[in-house]
SEMIZA-352509 format. One record per residue (C-alpha): residue in three letters; x, y, z. Coordinates in nm, 2 decimals. Layout:
N
{res=ALA&X=X&Y=Y&Z=Z};
...
END
This chain:
348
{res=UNK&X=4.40&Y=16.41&Z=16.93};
{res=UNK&X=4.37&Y=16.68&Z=16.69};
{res=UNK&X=4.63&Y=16.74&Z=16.35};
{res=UNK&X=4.80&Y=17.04&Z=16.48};
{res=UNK&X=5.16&Y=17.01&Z=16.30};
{res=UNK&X=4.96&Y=16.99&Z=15.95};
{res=UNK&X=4.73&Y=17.34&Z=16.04};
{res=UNK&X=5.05&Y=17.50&Z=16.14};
{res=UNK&X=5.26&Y=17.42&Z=15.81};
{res=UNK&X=4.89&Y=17.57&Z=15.63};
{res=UNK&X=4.91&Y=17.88&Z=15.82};
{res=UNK&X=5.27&Y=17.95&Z=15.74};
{res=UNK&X=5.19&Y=17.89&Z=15.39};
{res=UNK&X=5.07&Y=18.19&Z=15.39};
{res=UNK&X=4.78&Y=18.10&Z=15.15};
{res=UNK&X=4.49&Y=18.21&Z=15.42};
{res=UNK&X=4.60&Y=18.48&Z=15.62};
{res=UNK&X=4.26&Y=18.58&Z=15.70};
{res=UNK&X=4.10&Y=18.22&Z=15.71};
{res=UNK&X=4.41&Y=18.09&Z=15.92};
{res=UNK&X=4.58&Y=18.29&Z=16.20};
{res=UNK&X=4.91&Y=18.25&Z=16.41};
{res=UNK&X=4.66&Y=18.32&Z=16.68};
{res=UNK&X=4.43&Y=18.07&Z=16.58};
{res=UNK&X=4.68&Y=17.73&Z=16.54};
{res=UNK&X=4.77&Y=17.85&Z=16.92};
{res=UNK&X=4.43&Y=17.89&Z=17.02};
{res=UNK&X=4.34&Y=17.54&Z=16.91};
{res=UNK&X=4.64&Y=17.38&Z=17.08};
{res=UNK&X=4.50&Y=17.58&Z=17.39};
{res=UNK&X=4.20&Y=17.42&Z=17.40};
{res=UNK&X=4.33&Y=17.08&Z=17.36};
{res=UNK&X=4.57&Y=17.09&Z=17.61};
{res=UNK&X=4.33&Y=17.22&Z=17.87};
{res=UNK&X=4.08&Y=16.95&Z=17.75};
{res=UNK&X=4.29&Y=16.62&Z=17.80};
{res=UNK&X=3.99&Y=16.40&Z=17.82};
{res=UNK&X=3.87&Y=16.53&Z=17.49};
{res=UNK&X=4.15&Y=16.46&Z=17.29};
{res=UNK&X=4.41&Y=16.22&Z=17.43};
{res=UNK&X=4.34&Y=15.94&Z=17.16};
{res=UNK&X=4.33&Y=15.92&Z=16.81};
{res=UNK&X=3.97&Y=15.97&Z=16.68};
{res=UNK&X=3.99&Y=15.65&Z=16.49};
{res=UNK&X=4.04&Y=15.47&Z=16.84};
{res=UNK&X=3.77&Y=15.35&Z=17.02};
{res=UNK&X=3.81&Y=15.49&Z=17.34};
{res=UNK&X=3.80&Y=15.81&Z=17.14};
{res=UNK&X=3.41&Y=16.03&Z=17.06};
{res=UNK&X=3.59&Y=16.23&Z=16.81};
{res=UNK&X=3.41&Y=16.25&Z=16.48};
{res=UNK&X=3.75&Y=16.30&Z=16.30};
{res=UNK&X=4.13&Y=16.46&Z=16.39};
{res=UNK&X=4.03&Y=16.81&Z=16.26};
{res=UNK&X=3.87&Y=17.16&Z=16.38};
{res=UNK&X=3.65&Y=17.37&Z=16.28};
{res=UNK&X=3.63&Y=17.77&Z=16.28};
{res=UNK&X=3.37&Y=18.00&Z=16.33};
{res=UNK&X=3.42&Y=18.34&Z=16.26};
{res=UNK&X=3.19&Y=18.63&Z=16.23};
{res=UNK&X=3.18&Y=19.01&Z=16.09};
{res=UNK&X=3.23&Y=19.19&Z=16.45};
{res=UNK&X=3.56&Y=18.99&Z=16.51};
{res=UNK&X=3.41&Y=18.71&Z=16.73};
{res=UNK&X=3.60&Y=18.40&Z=16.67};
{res=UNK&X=3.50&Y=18.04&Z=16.76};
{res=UNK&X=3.66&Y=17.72&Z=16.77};
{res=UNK&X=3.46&Y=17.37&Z=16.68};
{res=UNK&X=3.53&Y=17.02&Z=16.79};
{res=UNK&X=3.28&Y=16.74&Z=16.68};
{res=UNK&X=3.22&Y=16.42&Z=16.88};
{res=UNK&X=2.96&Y=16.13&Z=16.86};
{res=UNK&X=2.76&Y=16.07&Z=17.12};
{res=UNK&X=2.56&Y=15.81&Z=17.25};
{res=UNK&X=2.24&Y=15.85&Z=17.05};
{res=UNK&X=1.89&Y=15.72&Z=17.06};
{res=UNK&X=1.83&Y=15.77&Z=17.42};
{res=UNK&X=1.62&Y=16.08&Z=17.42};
{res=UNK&X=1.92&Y=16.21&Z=17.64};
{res=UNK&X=2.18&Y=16.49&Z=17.61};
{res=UNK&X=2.39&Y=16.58&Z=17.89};
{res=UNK&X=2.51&Y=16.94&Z=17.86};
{res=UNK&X=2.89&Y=17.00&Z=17.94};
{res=UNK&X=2.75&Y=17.13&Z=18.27};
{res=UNK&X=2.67&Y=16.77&Z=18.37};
{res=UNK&X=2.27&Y=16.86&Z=18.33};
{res=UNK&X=2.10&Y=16.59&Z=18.14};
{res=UNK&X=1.83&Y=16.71&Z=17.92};
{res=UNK&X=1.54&Y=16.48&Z=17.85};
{res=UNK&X=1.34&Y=16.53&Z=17.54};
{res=UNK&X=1.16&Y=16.38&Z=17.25};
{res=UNK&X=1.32&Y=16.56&Z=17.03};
{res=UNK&X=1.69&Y=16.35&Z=17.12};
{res=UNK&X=1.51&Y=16.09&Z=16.96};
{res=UNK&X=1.65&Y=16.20&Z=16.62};
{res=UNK&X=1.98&Y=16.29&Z=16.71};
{res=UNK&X=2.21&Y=16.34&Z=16.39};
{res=UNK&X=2.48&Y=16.17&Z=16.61};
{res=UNK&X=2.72&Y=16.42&Z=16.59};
{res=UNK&X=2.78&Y=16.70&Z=16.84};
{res=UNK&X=2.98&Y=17.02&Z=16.85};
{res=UNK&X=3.21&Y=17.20&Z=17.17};
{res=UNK&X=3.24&Y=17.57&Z=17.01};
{res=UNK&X=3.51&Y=17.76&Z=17.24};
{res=UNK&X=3.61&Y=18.09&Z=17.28};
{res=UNK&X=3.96&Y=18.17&Z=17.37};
{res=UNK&X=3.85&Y=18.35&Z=17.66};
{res=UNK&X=3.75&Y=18.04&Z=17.81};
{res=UNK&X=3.93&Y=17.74&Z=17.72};
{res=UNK&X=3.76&Y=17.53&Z=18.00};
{res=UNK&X=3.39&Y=17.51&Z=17.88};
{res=UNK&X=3.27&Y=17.57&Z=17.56};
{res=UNK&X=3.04&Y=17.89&Z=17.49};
{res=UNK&X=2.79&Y=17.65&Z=17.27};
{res=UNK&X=2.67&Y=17.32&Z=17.20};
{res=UNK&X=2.57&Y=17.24&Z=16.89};
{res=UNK&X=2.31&Y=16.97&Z=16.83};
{res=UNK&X=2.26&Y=16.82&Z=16.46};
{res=UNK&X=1.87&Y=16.64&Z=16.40};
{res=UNK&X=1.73&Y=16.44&Z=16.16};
{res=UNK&X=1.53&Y=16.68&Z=15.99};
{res=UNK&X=1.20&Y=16.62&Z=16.27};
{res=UNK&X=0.86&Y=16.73&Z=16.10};
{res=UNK&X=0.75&Y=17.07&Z=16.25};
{res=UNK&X=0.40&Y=16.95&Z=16.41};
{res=UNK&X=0.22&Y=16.96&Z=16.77};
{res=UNK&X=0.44&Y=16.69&Z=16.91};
{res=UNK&X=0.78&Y=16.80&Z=16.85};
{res=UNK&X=0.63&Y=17.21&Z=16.91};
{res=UNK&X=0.57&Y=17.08&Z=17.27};
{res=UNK&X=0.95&Y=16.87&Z=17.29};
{res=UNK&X=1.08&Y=17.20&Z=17.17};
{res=UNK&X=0.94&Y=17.45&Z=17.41};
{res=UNK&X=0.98&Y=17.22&Z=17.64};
{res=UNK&X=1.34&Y=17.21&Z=17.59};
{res=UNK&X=1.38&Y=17.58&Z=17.54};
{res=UNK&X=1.21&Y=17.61&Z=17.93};
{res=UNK&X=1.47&Y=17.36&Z=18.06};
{res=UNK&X=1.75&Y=17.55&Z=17.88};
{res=UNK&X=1.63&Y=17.95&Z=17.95};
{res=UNK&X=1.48&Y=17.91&Z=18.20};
{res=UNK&X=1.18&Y=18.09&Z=18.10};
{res=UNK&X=0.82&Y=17.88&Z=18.18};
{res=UNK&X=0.62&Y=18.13&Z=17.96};
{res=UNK&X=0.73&Y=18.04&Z=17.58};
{res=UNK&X=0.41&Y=18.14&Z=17.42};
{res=UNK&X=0.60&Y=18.38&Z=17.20};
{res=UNK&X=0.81&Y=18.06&Z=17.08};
{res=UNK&X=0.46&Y=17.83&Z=17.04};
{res=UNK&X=0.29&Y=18.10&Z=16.83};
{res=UNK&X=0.56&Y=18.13&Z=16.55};
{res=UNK&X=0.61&Y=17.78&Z=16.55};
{res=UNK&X=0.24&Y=17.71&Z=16.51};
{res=UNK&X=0.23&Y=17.95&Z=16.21};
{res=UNK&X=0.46&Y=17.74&Z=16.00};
{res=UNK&X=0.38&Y=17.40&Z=16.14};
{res=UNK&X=0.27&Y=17.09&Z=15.87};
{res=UNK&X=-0.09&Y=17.07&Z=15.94};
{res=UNK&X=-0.23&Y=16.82&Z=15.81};
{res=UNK&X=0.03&Y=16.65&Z=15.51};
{res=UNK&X=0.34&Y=16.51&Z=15.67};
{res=UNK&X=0.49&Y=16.42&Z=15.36};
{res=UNK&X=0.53&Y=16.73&Z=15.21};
{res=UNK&X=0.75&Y=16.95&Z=15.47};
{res=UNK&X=0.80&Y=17.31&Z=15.43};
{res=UNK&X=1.02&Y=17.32&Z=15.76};
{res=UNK&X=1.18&Y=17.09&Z=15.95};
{res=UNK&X=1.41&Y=17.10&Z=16.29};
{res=UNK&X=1.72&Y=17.03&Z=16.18};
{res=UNK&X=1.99&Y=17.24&Z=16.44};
{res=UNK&X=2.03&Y=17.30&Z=16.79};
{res=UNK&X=2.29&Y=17.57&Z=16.90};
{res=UNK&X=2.28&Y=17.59&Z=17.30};
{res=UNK&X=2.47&Y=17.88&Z=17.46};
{res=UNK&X=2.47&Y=17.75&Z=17.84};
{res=UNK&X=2.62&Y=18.04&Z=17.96};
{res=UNK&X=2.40&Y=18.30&Z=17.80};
{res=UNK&X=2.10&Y=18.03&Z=17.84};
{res=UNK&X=2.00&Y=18.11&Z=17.51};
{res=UNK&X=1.87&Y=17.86&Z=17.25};
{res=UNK&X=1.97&Y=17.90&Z=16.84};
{res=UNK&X=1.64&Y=17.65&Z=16.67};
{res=UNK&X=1.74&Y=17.55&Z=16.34};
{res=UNK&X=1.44&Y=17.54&Z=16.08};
{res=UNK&X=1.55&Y=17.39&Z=15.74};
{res=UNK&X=1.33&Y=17.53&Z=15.45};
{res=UNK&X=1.18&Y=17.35&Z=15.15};
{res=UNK&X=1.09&Y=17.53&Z=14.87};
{res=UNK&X=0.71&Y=17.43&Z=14.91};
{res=UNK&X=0.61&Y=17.79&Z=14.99};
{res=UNK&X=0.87&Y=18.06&Z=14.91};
{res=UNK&X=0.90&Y=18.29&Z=15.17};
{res=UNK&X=1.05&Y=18.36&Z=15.50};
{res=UNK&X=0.75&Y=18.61&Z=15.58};
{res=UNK&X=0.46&Y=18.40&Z=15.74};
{res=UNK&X=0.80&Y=18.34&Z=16.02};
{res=UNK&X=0.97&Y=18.69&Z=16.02};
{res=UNK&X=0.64&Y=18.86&Z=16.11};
{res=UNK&X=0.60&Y=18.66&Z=16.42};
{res=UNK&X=0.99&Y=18.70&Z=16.52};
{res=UNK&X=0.99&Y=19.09&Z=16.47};
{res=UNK&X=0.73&Y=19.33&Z=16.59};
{res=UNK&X=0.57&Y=19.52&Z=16.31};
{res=UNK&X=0.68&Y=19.87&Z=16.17};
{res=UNK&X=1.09&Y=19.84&Z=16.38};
{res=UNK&X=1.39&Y=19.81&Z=16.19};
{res=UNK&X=1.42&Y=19.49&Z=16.27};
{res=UNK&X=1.11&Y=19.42&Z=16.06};
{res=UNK&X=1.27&Y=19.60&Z=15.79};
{res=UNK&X=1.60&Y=19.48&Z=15.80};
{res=UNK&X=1.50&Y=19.10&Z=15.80};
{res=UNK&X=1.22&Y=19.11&Z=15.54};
{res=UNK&X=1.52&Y=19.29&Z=15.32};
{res=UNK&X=1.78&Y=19.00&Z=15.37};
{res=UNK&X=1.50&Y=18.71&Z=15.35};
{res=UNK&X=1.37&Y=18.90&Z=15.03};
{res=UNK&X=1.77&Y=18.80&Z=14.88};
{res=UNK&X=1.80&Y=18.49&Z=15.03};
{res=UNK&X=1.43&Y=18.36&Z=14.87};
{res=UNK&X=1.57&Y=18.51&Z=14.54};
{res=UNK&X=1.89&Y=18.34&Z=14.56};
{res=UNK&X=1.91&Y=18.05&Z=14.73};
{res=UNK&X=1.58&Y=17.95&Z=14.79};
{res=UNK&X=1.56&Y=17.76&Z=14.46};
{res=UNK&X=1.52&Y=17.40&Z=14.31};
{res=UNK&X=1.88&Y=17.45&Z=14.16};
{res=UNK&X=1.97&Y=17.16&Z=14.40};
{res=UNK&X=2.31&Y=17.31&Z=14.53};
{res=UNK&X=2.23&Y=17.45&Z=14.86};
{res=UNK&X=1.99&Y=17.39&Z=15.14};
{res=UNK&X=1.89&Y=17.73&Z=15.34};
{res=UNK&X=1.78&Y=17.72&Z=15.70};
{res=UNK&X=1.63&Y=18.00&Z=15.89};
{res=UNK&X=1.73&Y=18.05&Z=16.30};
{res=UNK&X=1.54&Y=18.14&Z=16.55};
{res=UNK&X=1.67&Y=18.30&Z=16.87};
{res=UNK&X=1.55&Y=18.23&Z=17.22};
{res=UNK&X=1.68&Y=18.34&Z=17.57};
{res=UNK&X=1.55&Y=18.43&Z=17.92};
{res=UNK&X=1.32&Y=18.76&Z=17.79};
{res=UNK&X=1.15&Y=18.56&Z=17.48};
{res=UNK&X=1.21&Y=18.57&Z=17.10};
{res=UNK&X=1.52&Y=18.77&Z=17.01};
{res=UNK&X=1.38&Y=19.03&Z=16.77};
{res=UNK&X=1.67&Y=18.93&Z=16.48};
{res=UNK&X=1.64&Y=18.58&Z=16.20};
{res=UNK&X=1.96&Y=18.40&Z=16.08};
{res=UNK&X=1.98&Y=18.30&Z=15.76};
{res=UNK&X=2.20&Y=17.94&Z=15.68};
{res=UNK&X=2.34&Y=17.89&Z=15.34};
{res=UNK&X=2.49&Y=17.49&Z=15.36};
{res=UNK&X=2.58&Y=17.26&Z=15.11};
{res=UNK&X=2.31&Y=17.01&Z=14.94};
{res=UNK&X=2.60&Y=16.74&Z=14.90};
{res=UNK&X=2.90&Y=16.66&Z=15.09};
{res=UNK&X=3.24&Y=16.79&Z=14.95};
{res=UNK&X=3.34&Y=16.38&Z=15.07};
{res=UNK&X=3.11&Y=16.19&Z=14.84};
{res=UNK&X=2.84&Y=16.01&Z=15.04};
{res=UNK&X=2.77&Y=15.64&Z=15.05};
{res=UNK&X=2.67&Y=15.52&Z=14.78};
{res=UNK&X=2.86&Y=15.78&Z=14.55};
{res=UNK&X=3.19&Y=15.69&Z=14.55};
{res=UNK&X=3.34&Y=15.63&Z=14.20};
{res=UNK&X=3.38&Y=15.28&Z=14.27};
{res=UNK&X=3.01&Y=15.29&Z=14.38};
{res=UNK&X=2.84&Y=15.53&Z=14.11};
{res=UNK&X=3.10&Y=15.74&Z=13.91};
{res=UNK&X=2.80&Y=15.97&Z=13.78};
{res=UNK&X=2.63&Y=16.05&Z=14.07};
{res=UNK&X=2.98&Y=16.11&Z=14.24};
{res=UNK&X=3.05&Y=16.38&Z=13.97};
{res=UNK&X=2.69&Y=16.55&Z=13.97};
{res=UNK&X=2.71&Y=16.56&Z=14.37};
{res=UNK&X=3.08&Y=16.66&Z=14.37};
{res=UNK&X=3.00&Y=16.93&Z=14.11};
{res=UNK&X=2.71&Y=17.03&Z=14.28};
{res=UNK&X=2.91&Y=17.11&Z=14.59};
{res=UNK&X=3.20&Y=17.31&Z=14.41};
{res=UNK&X=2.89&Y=17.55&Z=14.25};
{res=UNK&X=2.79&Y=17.58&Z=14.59};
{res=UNK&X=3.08&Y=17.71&Z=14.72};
{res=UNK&X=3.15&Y=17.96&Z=14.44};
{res=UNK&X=2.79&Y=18.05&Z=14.35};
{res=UNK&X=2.74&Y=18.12&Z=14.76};
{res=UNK&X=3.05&Y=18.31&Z=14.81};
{res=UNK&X=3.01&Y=18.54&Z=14.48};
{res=UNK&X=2.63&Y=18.65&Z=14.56};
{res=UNK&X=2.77&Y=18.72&Z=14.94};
{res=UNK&X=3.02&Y=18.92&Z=14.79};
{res=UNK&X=2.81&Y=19.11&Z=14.57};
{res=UNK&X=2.58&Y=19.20&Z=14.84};
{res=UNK&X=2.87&Y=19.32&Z=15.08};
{res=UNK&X=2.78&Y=19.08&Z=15.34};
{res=UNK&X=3.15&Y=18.86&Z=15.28};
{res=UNK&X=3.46&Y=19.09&Z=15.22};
{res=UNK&X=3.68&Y=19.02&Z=14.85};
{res=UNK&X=3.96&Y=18.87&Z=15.07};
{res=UNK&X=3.79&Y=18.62&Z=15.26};
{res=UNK&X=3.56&Y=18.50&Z=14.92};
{res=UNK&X=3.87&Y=18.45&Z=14.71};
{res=UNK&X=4.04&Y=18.25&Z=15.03};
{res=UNK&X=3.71&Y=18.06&Z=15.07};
{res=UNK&X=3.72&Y=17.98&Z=14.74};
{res=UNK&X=4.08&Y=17.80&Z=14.74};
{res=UNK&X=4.02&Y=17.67&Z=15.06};
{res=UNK&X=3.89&Y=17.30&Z=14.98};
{res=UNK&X=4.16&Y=17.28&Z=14.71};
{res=UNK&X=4.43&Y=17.28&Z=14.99};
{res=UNK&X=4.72&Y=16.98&Z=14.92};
{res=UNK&X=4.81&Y=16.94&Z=15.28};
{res=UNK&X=4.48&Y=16.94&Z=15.51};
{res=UNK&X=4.11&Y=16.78&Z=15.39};
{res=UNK&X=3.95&Y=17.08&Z=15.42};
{res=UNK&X=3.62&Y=17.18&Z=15.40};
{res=UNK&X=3.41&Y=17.51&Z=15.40};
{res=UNK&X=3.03&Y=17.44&Z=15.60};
{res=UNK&X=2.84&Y=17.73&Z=15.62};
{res=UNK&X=2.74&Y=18.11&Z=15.59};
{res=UNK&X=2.52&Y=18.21&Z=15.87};
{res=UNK&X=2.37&Y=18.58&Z=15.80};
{res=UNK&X=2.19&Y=18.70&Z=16.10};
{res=UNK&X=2.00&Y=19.00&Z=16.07};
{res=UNK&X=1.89&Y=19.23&Z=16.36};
{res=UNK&X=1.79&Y=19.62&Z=16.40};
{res=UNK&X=2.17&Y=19.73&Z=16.40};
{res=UNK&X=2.23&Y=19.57&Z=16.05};
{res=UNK&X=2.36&Y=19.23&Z=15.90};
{res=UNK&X=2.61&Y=19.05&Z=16.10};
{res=UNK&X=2.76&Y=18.72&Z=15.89};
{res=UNK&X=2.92&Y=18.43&Z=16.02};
{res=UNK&X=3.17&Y=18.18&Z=15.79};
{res=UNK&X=3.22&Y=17.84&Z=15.95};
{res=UNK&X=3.51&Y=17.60&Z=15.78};
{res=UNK&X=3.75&Y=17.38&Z=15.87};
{res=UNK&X=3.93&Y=17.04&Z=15.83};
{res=UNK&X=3.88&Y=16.69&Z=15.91};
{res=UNK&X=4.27&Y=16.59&Z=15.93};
{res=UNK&X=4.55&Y=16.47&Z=15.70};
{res=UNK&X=4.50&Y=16.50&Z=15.33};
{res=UNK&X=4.37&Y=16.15&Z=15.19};
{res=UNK&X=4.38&Y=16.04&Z=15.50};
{res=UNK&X=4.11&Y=15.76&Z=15.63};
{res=UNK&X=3.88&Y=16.06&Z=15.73};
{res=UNK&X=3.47&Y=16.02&Z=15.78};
{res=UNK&X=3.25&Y=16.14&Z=15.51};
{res=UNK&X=3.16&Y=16.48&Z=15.67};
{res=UNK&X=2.95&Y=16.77&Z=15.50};
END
């Protein structure tokens, strides 16, 4: 079950005509009506995986649209089993955030065009180097990921587990493309994207160029100990090796839905500092994107308002900047969890 009425009544507010689309509130009920097993019960009931009632949208700079479902699965197992029916065994399943998202295209309203994977933040080290590539293999098909081994080895934790300057924290799995998005959360122990970007990109291209640029503004940024967002660089794999092109994540340090232990009834302080942390977020990201032309003046001042909306609990995730030879391509993911003060999971 996913809100529809709700999302239509936003749309024809008129209050986010470039967040919100006509096109999209029909798109979503597409998906869910060819998707009966999905979405026939209420998320709340237990014959239900939903995470909550809501969607999330994923749209990018070149018009590419995506729409986002999150479910829990069974966790713990080491296992994931693709949409495709293939079961992937791997270490690295181990440390499953339990949640998982169906992103689908409106060109296909039958099988999603990716898979995304939350993890507990695993330690970048030998052990889950070898899970990874050995997942990548299963997924690309490709037996030689040398390429992938040697710029993961360059940033691994060596020898001091405890203080982590990068840690696996997303998988996005296009099946159809076989390509593999690896999700590398950054501390600010080191402060610099280079050591990573010179192993992705071959000296002297544009691609070089381009990403040492972008990474340069994201280190100066949002790289900081300010506490208010968490940055995570992406790493592209398919059948031929590395993709020569980084993605930048901007996310939130603290849910917009106050964690446990930080409700007001819990901790009215912490609640504030966490919830005011997350509102600088949102405005201090979107204003810098601005400013560097990477989000347009319509979609920051809708992104902006967005959370604030009185009939949906809505919430903006992420900017995704991913930088190639042909320029800066950035990516806006948001959505809503259901009904306005509704009994909704704390979600990010």
């Amino acid at each position: 079950m996913v809100e529809l009425e709700r999302l239509e009544r936003v749309q024809q507010s008129g209050k986010y005509p470039n967040l919100i689309t006509s096109t999209d509130v029909d798109n979503v009920k597409k998906i869910t009506e060819a998707n009966p097993s999905l979405f026939a019960y209420s998320w709340s009931d237990k014959r239900s995986t939903r995470r909550d009632s809501g969607a999330n949208f994923s749209k990018k700079s070149d018009g590419t649209t995506l729409y986002g479902f999150w479910f829990v699965p069974q966790s713990g197992t080491g296992t994931y089993r693709l949409w495709d029916g293939h079961v992937i065994k791997n270490n690295l399943l181990n440390y499953s955030f339990n949640v998982i998202g169906y992103f689908f295209s409106a060109d296909d309203l039958n099988c999603p065009e990716e898979e995304h994977i939350s993890l507990d933040s695993v330690p970048l080290f030998e052990p889950s180097i070898m899970s990874l590539c050995s997942l990548v293999t299963e997924i690309t098909g490709r037996q030689s990921v040398g390429d992938l081994k040697r710029a993961l080895d360059s940033v691994k934790n060596v020898d001091d587990l405890t203080e982590l300057d990068y840690t696996i924290n997303y998988l996005r799995i296009n099946r159809k493309k076989q390509t593999v998005e690896i999700g590398l959360e950054k501390s600010e122990n080191e402060n610099s994207f280079s050591t990573l970007i010179e192993k992705v990109t071959p000296e002297g291209t544009l691609s070089r160029t381009n990403c040492s640029a972008v990474s340069d503004l994201i280190e100066g940024d949002f790289l900081s100990d300010d506490g208010d967002n968490e940055t995570t660089i992406l790493i592209k794999y398919g059948p031929n090796g590395l993709y020569e092109e980084t993605s930048f994540v901007i996310s939130t340090t603290y849910s917009k839905l106050a964690p446990s232990g930080t409700k007001p009834t819990d901790n009215y302080q912490v609640f504030q500092q966490r919830s005011a942390s997350h509102s600088n977020f949102v405005s201090d990201t979107l204003y810098k994107c601005n400013n560097y032309r990477w989000i347009d003046e319509n979609i920051k001042d809708e992104i902006i308002t967005w959370e604030d909306d009185e009939i949906l609990e809505t919430i903006y995730g992420v900017t995704i900047l991913t930088v190639s030879a042909s320029g800066t391509n950035t990516e806006i993911m948001y959505g809503y969890s259901g009904l306005k003060g509704g009994n909704q999971p704390t979600v990010n």
